[in-house]
C-alpha positions in Angstrom: -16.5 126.8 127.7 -19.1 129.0 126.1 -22.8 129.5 125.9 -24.3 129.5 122.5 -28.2 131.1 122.0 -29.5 129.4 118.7 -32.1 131.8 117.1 -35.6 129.9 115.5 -38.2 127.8 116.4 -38.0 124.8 113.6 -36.7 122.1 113.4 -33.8 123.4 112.0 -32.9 125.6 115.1 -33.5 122.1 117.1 -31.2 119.6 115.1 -28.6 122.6 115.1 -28.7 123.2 119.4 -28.8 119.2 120.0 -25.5 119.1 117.7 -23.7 122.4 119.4 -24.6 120.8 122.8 -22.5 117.3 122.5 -19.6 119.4 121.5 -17.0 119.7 124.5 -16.4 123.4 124.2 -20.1 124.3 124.4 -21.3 124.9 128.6 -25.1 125.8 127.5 -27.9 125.8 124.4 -30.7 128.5 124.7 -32.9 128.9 121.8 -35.1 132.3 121.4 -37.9 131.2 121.2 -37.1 127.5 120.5 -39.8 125.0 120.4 -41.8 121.8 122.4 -38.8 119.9 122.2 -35.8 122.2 122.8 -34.3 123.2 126.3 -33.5 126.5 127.8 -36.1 128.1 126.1 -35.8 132.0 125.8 -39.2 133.6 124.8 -37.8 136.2 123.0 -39.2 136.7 118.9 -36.6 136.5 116.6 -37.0 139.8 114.9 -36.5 141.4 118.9 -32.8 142.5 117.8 -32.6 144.5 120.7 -33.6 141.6 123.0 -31.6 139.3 121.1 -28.3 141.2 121.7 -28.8 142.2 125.4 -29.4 138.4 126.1 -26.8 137.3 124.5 -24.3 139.9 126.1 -25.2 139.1 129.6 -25.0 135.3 128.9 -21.7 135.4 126.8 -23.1 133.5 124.3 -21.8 132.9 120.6 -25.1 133.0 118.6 -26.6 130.9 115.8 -28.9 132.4 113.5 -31.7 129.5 111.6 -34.2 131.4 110.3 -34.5 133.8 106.8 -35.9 136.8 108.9 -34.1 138.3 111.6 -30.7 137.8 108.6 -32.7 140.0 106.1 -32.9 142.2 109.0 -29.4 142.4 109.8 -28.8 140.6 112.7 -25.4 139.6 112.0 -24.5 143.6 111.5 -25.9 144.4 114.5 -24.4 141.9 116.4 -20.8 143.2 114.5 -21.3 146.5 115.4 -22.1 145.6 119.2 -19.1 143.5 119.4 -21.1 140.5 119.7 -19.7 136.9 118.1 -22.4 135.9 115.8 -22.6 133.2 113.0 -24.7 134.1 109.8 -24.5 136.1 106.6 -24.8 139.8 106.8 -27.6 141.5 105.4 -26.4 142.3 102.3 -25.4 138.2 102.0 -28.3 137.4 103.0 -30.5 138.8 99.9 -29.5 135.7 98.0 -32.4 133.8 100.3 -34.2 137.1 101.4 -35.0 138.7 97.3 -35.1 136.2 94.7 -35.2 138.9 92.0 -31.8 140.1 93.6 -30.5 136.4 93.5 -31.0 135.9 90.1 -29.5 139.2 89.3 -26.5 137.8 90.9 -26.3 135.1 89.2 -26.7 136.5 85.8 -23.7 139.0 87.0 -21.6 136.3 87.9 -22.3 134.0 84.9 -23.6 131.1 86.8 -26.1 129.6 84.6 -29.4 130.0 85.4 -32.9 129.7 84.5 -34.4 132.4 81.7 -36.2 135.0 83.6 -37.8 138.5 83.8 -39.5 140.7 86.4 -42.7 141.9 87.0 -45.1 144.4 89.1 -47.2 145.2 86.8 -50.4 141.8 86.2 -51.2 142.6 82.7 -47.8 142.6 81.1 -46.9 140.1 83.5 -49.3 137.8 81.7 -48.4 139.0 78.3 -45.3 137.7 79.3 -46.2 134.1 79.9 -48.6 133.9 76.6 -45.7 135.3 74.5 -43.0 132.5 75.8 -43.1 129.0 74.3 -42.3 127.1 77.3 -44.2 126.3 80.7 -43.2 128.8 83.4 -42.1 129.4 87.0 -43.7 132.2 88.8 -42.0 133.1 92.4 -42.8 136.2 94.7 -39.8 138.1 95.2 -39.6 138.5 99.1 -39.7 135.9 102.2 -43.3 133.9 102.0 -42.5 131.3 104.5 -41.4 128.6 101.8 -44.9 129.2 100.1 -43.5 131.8 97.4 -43.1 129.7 94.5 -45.2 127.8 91.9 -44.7 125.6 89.6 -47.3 125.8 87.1 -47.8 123.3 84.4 -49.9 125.6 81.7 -50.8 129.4 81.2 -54.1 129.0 82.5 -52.5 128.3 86.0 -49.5 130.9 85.3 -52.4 133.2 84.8 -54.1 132.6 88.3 -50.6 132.7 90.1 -49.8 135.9 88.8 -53.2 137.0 90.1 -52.8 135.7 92.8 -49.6 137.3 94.1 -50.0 140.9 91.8 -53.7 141.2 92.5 -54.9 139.4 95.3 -52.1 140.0 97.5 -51.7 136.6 98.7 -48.0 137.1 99.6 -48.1 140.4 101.2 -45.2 142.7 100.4 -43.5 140.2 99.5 -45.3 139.9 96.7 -45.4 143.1 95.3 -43.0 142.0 92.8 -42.2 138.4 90.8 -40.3 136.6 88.9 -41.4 134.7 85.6 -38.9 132.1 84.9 -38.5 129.2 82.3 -39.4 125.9 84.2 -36.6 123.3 83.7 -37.6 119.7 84.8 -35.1 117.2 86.1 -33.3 116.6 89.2 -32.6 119.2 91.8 -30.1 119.2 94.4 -28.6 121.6 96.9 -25.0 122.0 97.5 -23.8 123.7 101.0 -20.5 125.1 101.8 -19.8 127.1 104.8 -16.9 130.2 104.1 -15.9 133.0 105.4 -15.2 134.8 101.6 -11.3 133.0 101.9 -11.9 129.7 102.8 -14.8 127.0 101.5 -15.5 124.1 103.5 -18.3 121.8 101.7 -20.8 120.2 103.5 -23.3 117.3 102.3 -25.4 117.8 99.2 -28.7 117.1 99.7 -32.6 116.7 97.8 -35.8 118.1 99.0 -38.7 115.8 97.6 -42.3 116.8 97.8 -45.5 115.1 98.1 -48.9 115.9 96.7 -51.6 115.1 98.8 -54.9 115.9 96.9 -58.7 116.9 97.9 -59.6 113.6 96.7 -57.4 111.9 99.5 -58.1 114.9 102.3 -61.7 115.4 101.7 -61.6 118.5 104.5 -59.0 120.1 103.1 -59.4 123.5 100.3 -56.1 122.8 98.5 -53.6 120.7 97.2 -50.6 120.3 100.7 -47.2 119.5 100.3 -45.2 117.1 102.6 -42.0 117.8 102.0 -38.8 116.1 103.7 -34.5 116.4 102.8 -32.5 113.5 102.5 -28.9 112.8 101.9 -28.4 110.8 98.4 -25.3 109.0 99.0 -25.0 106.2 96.8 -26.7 107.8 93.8 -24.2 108.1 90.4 -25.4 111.8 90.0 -23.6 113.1 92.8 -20.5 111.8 92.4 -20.4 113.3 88.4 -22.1 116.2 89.6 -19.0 117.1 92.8 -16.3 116.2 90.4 -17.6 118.7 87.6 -19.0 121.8 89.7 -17.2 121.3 93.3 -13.9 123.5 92.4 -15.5 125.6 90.1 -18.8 126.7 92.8 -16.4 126.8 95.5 -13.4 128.5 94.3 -14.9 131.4 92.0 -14.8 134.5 93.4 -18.5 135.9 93.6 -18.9 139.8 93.8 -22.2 141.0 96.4 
């Protein structure tokens, strides 16, 4: 039997501790800090890597990282170095979620095709960018920005006021501080998850995230356009099938270099 310690507060970190607790090899769930609706509760903040480990150490618990954050910081290294059993990407891994301008940059060295794009700091070329291109645009900040980090803009004018926004205004922090202008490509968009260990790929279920608009006009007390979003698992749509039968051996079996 062993303990596990799931790291996050969302709903993520909750569906992922109520799996790991019906399996028959697992004694106990904590989650640091866990939510309203999780047990075992361990108020410990998730960028506490210190806490974290000693917790874990004196629980002998296999740990389970959710959230963006505490990988970026190298949780999974530090649990490595301390001997710790710990499932996540490494640091270095983990820039593919953590830096979008280092994501793309992977991509483009590994030929996997992607979206036109360039990088930016600086506002005013940034803009000279977007009137010079003959194609609607996707502006994203580069760092962690709590899902909030990219727009979709449907004309200069509002490429213009996202760059601003990010560049000038500093809505995004340091995360910010630099973006991405890519080309927008419209159609359908899917995620496709497989768990490996840099040998062997096991492939999970693809899924969609869908968004909602809810406007001013419908929430009269709100300032701005909210999203709801939600995932779901397409299983009977036509798409999927062409799309695992094209792209399954060749995502899974390539070798990509960090």
């Amino acid at each position: 039997m062993v303990n596990v310690l799931v790291v996050g507060s969302g709903g993520r970190e909750h569906a992922i501790g109520w799996k790991l607790s019906q399996n028959d090899s697992v004694d106990r769930v904590f989650h640091a800090p866990g939510n309203g609706g999780t047990p075992n509760n361990i108020q410990i903040p998730v960028d506490n890597l210190d806490e974290l480990a000693k917790f874990a150490s004196e629980n002998d618990c296999f740990t389970v990282v959710g959230p963006e954050a505490p990988l970026a910081m190298g949780i999974v290294d530090f649990f490595n170095e301390n001997d710790l059993k710990i499932f996540g990407p490494t640091k270095k891994a983990a820039q593919l979620e953590s830096s979008k301008i280092w994501a793309k940059q992977f991509l483009k060295r590994n030929n996997i095709p992607t979206a036109a794009f360039e990088v930016f700091d600086d506002p005013v070329k940034a803009k000279e960018y977007v009137n010079q291109v003959g194609y609607n645009v996707v502006i994203k900040a580069d760092g962690l920005a709590a899902g909030k980090g990219v727009i979709v803009c449907n004309s200069k004018t509002e490429a213009e006021k996202s760059i601003d926004m990010m560049l000038v205004d500093k809505k995004f922090g340091n995360a910010g501080s630099k973006i991405i202008i890519e080309e927008r490509i419209d159609g359908i968009e899917a995620s496709y998850i497989a768990l490996s260990d840099g040998k062997i790929a096991i492939p999970m279920a693809q899924y969609q995230w869908l968004q909602v608009k809810i406007t001013r006009e419908y929430l009269i007390m709100m300032k701005d356009l909210i999203l709801v979003e939600w995932a779901h698992i397409p299983q009977h749509q036509s798409w999927t099938k062409a799309f695992l039968k094209k792209y399954r051996k060749k995502l899974l079996i390539k070798q990509f270099h960090l």
